[in-house]
Structure formats: structure tokens, C-alpha cells
N, C-alpha and C positions, 0 to 999 in steps of 0.2 A: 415499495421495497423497504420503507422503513419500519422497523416494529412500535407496537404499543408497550405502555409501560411491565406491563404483564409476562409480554412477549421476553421479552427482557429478561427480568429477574428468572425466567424459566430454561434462562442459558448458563444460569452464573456456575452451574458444575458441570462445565463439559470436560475433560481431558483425553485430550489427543492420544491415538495410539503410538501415535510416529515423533514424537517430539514434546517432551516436558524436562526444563528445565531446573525446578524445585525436586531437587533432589531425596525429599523426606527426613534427613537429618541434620536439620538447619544450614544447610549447603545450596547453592545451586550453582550450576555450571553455564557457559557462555554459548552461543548466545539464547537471551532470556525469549527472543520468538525467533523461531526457524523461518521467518517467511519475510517478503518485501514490503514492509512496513518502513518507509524509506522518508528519511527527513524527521525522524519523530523530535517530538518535542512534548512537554509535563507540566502539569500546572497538578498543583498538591490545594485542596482545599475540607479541613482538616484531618480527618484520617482517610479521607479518599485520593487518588491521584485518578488522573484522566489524561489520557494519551489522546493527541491526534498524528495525524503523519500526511505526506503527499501521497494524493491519490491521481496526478495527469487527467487523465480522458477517460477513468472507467468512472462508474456513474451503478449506485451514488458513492458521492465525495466525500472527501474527509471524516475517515474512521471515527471513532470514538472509542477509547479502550478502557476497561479498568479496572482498578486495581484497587489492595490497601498494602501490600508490600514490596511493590516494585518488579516483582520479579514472577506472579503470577495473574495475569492477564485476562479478560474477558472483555471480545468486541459487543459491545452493546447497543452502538446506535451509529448515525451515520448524521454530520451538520448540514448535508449539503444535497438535498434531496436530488436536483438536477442541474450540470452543468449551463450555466452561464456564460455568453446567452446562449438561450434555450433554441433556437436554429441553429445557431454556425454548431454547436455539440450536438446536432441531432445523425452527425455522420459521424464515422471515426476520424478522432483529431488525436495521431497516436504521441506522445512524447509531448502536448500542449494540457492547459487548464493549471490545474492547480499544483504548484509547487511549493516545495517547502515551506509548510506554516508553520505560526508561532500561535497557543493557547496562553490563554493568561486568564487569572480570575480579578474583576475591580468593581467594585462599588454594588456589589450581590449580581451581579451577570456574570459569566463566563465568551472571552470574545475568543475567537480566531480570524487571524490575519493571513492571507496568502497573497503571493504573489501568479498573477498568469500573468507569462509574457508577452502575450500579443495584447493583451486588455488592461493592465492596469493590479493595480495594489485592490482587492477586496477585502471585506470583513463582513462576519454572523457574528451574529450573537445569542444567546439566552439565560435563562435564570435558572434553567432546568435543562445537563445535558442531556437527561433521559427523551425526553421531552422534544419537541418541534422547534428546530433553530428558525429567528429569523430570516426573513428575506437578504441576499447577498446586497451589501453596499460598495459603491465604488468609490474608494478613499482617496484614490488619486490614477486617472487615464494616464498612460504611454506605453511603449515600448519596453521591454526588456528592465523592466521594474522586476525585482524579483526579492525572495527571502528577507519579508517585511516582519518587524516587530515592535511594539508598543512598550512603551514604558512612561506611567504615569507618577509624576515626582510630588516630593510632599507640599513643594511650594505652590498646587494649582497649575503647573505648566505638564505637558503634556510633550511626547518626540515620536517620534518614528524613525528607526533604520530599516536600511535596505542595502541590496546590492545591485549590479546589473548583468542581465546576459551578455555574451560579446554580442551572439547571435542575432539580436533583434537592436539593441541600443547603438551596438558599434564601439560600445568601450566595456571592458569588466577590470576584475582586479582592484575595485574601488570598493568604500564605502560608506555614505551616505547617511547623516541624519536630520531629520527634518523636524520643524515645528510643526502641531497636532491639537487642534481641538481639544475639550477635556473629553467630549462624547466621543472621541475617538472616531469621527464618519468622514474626516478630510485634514488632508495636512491644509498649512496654512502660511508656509514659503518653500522656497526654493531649498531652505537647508545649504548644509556645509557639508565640503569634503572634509571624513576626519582620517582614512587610513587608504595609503595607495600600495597596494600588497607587491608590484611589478618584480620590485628587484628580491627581495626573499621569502616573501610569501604569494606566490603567483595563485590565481583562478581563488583570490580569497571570497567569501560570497556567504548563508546560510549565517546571517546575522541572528545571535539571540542576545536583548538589551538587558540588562540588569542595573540594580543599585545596590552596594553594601557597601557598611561603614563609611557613609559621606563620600563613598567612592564610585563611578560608574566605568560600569565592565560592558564591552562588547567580546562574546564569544562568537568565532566566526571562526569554520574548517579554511583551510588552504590546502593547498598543493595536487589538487585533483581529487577526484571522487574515489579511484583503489587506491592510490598514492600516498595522501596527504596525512597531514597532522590538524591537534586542533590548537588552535591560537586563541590568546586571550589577550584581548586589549583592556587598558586601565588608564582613567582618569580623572581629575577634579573637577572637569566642570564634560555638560552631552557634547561637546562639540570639541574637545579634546584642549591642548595635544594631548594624547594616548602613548601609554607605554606599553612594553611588549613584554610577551613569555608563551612560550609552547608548554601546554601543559600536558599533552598525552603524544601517544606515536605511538608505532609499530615496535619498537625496540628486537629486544633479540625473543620475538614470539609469531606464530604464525596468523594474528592479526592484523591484515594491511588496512592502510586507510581509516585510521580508529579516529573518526572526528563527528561531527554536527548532530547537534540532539541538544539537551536539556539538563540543567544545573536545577537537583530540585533538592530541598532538606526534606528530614520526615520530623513528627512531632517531638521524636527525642530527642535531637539536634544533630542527626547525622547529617554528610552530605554526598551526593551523589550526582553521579554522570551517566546517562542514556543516549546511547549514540549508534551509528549505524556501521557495518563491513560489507561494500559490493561484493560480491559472491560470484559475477555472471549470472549464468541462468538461475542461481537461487534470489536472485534479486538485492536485494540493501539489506541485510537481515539485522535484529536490535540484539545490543549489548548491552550490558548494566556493568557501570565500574565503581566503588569507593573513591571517593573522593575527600581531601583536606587540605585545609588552608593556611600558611607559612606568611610570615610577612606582607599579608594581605592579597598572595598570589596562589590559586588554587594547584594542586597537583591529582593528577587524574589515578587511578589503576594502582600498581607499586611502584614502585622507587625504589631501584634495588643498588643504584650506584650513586642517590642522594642530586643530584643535581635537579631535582626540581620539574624536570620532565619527565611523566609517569608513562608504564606500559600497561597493556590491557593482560587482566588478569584472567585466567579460562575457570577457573574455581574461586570461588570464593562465601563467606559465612551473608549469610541473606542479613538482611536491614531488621534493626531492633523495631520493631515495634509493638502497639497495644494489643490491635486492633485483631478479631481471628480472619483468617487469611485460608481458604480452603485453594488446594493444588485444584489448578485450573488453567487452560489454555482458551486461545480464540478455537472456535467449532469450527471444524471443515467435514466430516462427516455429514450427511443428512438424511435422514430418512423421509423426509417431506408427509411428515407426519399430523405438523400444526398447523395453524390459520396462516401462515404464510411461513416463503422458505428464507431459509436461514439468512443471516446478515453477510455471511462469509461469500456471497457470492455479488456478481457485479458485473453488469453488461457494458461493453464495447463503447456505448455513446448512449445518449438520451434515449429511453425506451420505450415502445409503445405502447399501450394498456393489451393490447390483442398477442404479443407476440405468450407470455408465461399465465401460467391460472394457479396456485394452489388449489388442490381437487381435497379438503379435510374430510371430506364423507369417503374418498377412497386411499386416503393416505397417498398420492400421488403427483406429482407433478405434471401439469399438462403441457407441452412445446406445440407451439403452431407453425408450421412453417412458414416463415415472411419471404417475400421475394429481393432476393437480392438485388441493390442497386443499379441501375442501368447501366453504368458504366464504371461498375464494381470490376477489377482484374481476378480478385479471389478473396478468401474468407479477410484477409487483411484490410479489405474495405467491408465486410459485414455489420451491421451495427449492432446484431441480434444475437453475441455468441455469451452465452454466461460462462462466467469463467471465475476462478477461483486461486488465489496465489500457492505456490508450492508450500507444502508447510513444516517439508524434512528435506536431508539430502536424500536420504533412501524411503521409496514408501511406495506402496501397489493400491492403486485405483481402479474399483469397479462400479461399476453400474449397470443395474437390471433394467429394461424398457422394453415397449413393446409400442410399434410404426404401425399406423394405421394411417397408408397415405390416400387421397384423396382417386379411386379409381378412376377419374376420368383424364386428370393428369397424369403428367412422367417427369419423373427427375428430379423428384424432394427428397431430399434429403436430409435423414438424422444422425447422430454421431456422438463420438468421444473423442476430445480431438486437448493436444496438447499444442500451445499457440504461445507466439514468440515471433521475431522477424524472420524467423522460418518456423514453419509448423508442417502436423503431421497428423493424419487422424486416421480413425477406422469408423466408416460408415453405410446406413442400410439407403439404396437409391431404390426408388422405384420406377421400372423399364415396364416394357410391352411384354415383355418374357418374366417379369416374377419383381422380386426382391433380391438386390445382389449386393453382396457386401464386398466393401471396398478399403483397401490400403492405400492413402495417398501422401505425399511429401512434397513440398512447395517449400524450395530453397528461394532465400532473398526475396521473397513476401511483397517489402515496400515494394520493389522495382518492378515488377511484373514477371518473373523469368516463370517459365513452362513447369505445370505441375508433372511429377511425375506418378500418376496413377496405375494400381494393380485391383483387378479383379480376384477377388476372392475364391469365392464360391457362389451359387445362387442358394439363398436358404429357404427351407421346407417351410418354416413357421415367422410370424412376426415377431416372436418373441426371442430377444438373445439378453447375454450378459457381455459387454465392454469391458475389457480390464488394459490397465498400462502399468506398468513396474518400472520404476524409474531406479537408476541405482548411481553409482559415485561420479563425480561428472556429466549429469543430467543425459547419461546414457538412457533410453527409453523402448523397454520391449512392448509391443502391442500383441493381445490374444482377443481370443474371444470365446464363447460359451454356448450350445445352443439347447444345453442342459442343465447346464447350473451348475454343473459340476466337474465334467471334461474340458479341458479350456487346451485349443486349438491356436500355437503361435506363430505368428506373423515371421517370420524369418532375418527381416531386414529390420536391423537396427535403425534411431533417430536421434542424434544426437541435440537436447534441447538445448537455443539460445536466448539471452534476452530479448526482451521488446526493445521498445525506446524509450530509455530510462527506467524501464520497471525489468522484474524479473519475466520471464514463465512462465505461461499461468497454464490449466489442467480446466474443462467443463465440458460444456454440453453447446450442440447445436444444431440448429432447423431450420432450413433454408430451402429455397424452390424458385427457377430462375422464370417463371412465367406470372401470370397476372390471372386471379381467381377469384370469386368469389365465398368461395368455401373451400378453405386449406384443410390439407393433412395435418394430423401430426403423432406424436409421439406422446406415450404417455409414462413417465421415468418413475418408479419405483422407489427406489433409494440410489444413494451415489456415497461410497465408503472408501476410508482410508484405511490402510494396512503396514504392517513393516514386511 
């Protein structure tokens, strides 16, 4: 799933049909990615920037974005080939793995830090993020370790913050820094509590460490993930005491929750703030704010009544820079045209080499169908669904394929299926009587509640087109195609919800609940987006 260098450079002009920011006359409007790129955080190494973000349970992990001006985007690589460890992430672990990390560039490597809650504080690293990160390291084992960051001082000393889940530790609202290594592979005490956010800044967490002007800043959201603001701690020495100031908020705009992301400058000395807005089903989507600094306290977005605490701006003039910057987005489009498919997609849990093929001699994608787990309730325990984040509020997904299921079998199944803690799909089954297409909705996913299934039609040919039109409020029509051109709708609406912790996602899947030695499958054409 990871691309080679080549691969890479062969995406840097994609532009989305359904969402681009860069508005062509040095503008661009908020926010800078429509899609659940959630926890980002930026490391600027010189006229490049590199984005990573949390990616939980889909696999592979930790994006890789980038940029030369902030505001237009290309996913290029991924750090984190398979979830760790590589069994317990071999089934869906939805809302676990990797959470909010922190990128940093030091000593010619490039690290990232995260935290998973159930395991401990990790870190990659490389010297090339195009490139193959290293192996995951475990910096520090426990519980509800979470939103870990690095900060290497000029005296040779090295720290780490963090925060904690309630969830797993049994305390949050804290936060925590620790002594570190210079190699940064393990703390090396217990650390101090430097900020207990309880009484006004509650569910504080989504630490990022800094130093400027002999001064060290802890940036850390509070007040809930739609809710909150972002807080800026300040002090003379890593382990505080620490002073306060809210530098951004919702103010009087319809930006809620304007917090956790990344303080980065560019080479002309601007400075800037990248951070996220929970959306529901559109997942955490990213913002880009202006930023400047007042008596050594930063202020986020405008400032329109002077006190110090900024709001999130929806327009704004894009970042000075040198560097040429072509209008570009992450790809969700594919035609599965090249030696492998695109970056923008990401399975369920750890995958297995049999379940996908890029087919380059047919321009194709191949789906096998894999047997769903023994004690799978519904697709919410599949591990096999690729899926893809929404990448607008409004936008129309189709896909051409063509089911060739295994004749001796019944009941594989392929699909377009739009997934969430309830989902919905439309898919081709194969019975003793033909091929039959299916409309199904499975409310409350995790829990197990009864799908409710509709037979279509039975169709004449293997061959259809999938389409879903999603529109304001992850309202979601389903049709279908069996010509390419008349497209037959589903009648009942789907209203799409989040996952756990993530948004929505939109893909493909093939599934078959028996035990085979030679599976059906599908072989997908192209998968496009539309307004």
C-alpha cells in the first residue's frame, strides 16, 4: 500500500473536483482539506512542510501530506505501513491505534510521536519522508498515554509531554512532562505534573511542546473536541510553573471547536496555525489560521475586539512565500490506472496480501472476496472494506465493476457501501437464482442491531455502475446503473454518521461468508468523485 518514490511525485497535481481551497487569486477559504485529517500537526523543513495527522485503526497509518504553502496539499506517503502489533490490529479495533501525533524534524531525521491508548507512547522515524519509515518504537508502555510530543533543548536535555485518556488511565485533564533520551526511543523518569486543566480548562490533552525566546510553550486544546478552544501554556523552565492564555475560539463565527494542530513559521517569518473543526460525519476537517505574537503570547485567526483571543477566519490572503506552489489536493478520485492504487485509500485493520491486486496491464482493480469473520455481527467487524475519507460536504460517487463470483458458491458479496457506526450500501450477492442487487442499512453497527435489507432487482449482466450522492448533512442517495448511463434510485434515504472518532468514510467491498479455496471477485474499473 505504500508508494514508491515515483509513485509519488506522479500525484503532486491532483485537484479535486468537489473541494479546493486555493482559491487562484492569492486567497484561500477555510477549510484548507474538506476531509478527516484529524489531530494534524506540521513540521516545515525549508521550503517544504509535511503534515501528519491521526489515523486510529485504518491501516496504513499516519498520513504524510504536503505542501510548500500551507494551504495546498498533497498525500504522498503513509509512516506507518501496519498497525502495531501486528495481530491484535489484524481485526477491526474501531476508535484504537494511533492517536494524535506530533512530527518534528532533529538532527537530519524526521520523527513522529503518537500516542495508542491501550499500548503506550510510540515513535518512527526517517531521513526521507518519501521514503520507508522505520520500524515503530515503544518509548514508553501503559495505559491511556496519549497526545505525546518531543522537544529537544539546546542544552543536550531532551522532554516529552503528554496527556491521558480518562478512558484507560482513569485520570485526564492533566498534563505531563517527562525526561527523554537525546535519541528520543524512551523517557527516562517519571516526569512532573505541569497543568491540571479540571477547574477551567477541562478534557485539556493534544499537547504540542515548543521553545521560543528562552521561553517554553505548551499548546494543548481544552474543552472537548466540537466545544473547545485552544490554550497556550508558557514558561521559564519544561516543567513549569506555566502561565495561561486562550489564543483562539469559536468567537462570533460558525467555527466550533477551533483547536489542536500545529504552530509552524514559513521562511519569510510568517507565523501560523493548523488545526481541526469536528464536523460529525464530515469527520475533524483542517483549518489554516494567521497567526502573531504580542508580548510573547501568540494570538490565532483575527482579533477583532483586541483582547488577545483570536477567531477563525473563513477567508483569508494565503502565506508569503518563494517557493512555486501549484493548486492541488489529496487524490480521492482513481482510476486504478498505475502499478498500484492510490494512497487515499485504507482498509479496516491490517490486510492481507490476497484480499486487493492492482491489475496495470488492465487498468483495474481486483477485489477477492475474503470470508468474513466467524463471529463477525456485520460489516463493522470486516477487516477487508477499503474505504476512503469524504472529501466534500456535497459530492457524488461512482464506481464501474464487474462480479465474477465463484459458481460453486453463494452469497459473496461486492459493493459500494458508505461506513460509519451505522452504514449503508448497495450490493451485487450471488444466490442459486442469478445475481441480485441489494439495498441494505445497518443502524447502530457496533451493537449488533438487525440489518435492514431490500432486494433490488435481479440483474441481467455482471456488469453495473454504483453511484451515492451525498448532499448537506451527510444525507446519502444510492442508485445504480446497468448502462452507464440511466441510473436507477434507491428511494430510501441514509443518513451518514461518524465512526469512532473518525468521520464517514465512502469505498468498496468483498466479502463471502463461507470458507473456499478459490474466491470470487470483483474486478472495479474506476471509482470517481463528482459535485
Amino acid at each position: 500500500m505504500l508508494a514508491t518514490a515515483s509513485s509519488v511525485f506522479a500525484q503532486q497535481n491532483e485537484v479535486s473536483n468537489v473541494w479546493v481551497s486555493d482559491q487562484g487569486d492569492g486567497t484561500y477559504i477555510n477549510p484548507i482539506l474538506h476531509a478527516d485529517y484529524s489531530d494534524p500537526d506540521v513540521v516545515r523543513v525549508g521550503e517544504d512542510f509535511y503534515m501528519t495527522a491521526s489515523s486510529f485503526n485504518a491501516v496504513p497509518g499516519l498520513p504524510i501530506l504536503h505542501s510548500k504553502d500551507l494551504v495546498n496539499w498533497t498525500l504522498v506517503n503513509y509512516a506507518l505501513e501496519r498497525q502495531v502489533p501486528i495481530d491484535h490490529f489484524a481485526s477491526p479495533q474501531h476508535g484504537n491505534g494511533v492517536w494524535a501525533p506530533a512530527i518534528r524534524y532533529h538532527e537530519g531525521e524526521f520523527y513522529i510521536y503518537w500516542g495508542d491508548p491501550d499500548f503506550g507512547i510510540y515513535m518512527v522515524k526517517t531521513k526521507d519522508p518519501l521514503g520507508d519509515w522505520d520500524e515503530p518504537v515503544l518509548v514508553e508502555a501503559g495505559k491511556g498515554l496519549i497526545d505525546p510530543c518531543p522537544l529537544w533543548d539546546e542544552d543536550g536535555k531532551a522532554y516529552l509531554s503528554h496527556a491521558y485518556a480518562g478512558s484507560r488511565a482513569g485520570i485526564k485533564s492533566v498534563l505531563v512532562v517527562k525526561p527523554m533520551n537525546w535519541e528520543g526511543t524512551k523517557t527516562t523518569g517519571a516526569g512532573k505534573m505541569v497543568f491540571d486543566g479540571h477547574d477551567a480548562h477541562p478534557t485539556v490533552e493534544g499537547t504540542k511542546f515548543y521553545k521560543r525566546n528562552g521561553l517554553y510553550y505548551i499548546f494543548a486544546p481544552a474543552g472537548g473536541v466540537s466545544t473547545g478552544w485552544q490554550l497556550i501554556l508558557r514558561s521559564k523552565s519544561p516543567y513549569g510553573p506555566y502561565e495561561e492564555h486562550i489564543s483562539l475560539a469559536k468567537g462570533n463565527t460558525p467555527i466550533n471547536g477551533p483547536h489542536q494542530g500545529a504552530w509552524i513559521d514559513t521562511e519569510s517569518g510568517e507565523d501560523w496555525f493548523v488545526h481541526f473543526q469536528d464536523v460529525e460525519a464530515y469527520g475533524r476537517i483542517t483549518h489554516l489560521q494567521p497567526m502573531s505574537w504580542e508580548n510573547d503570547w501568540p494570538t490565532m485567526g483575527e482579533d477583532p475586539d483586541g483582547d488577545g483571543t483570536g477567531q477563525p477566519v473563513l477567508k483569508y490572503k494565503k502565506p508569503t512565500i518563494n517557493a512555486k506552489q501549484a493548486i492541488s489536493t489529496p487524490a480521492d478520485s482513481d482510476e486504478f490506472d498505475g502499478d498500484d492504487i492510490g494512497l487515499q485509500w485504507q482498509w479496516q485493520a491490517n490486510p492481507e496480501a490476497t484480499w486487493a491486486f492492482a491489475n496495470p496491464a488492465e487498468s483495474k482493480l481486483r477485489l477477492f472476496t475474503a470470508q468474513l469473520p466467524e463471529d463477525a455481527k456485520n460489516l463493522w467487524e470486516a477487516p477487508n472494506l477499503l474505504l476512503q475519507k469524504f472529501p466534500a460536504e456535497e459530492f457524488t460517487t461512482t464506481t464501474s465493476l464487474e462480479f465474477y463470483p465463484n459458481p460453486k458458491l453463494q452469497n459473496e458479496q461486492v459493493g459500494l457501501i458508505v461506513m460509519g457506526m451505522s452504514y449503508a450500501y448497495l450490493s451485487l450477492e450471488s444466490t442459486e437464482d442469478g445475481i441480485f442487487l441489494n439495498y441494505v442499512i445497518y443502524i447502530d453497527a457496533e451493537n449488533g442491531k438487525p440489518e435492514v435489507k431490500k432486494e433490488i432487482t435481479t440483474l441481467d449482466t455482471n456488469s453495473i455502475q454504483l453511484r451515492v450522492s451525498v448532499s448537506k448533512g451527510g444525507v446519502c442517495a444510492f442508485s445504480y446503473s446497468e448502462d452507464g448511463e440511466k441510473f436507477e434510485e434507491i428511494e430510501e434515504t441514509f443518513t451518514a454518521v461518524p465512526g469512532k472518532w473518525i468521520g464517514a468514510k465512502v469505498g468498496l467491498f468483498a466479502i463471502r461468508n463461507t470458507k473456499t479455496n478459490d474466491s470470487g471477485f470483483a474486478d472495479v474499473d474506476w471509482f470517481r468523485f463528482e459535485k
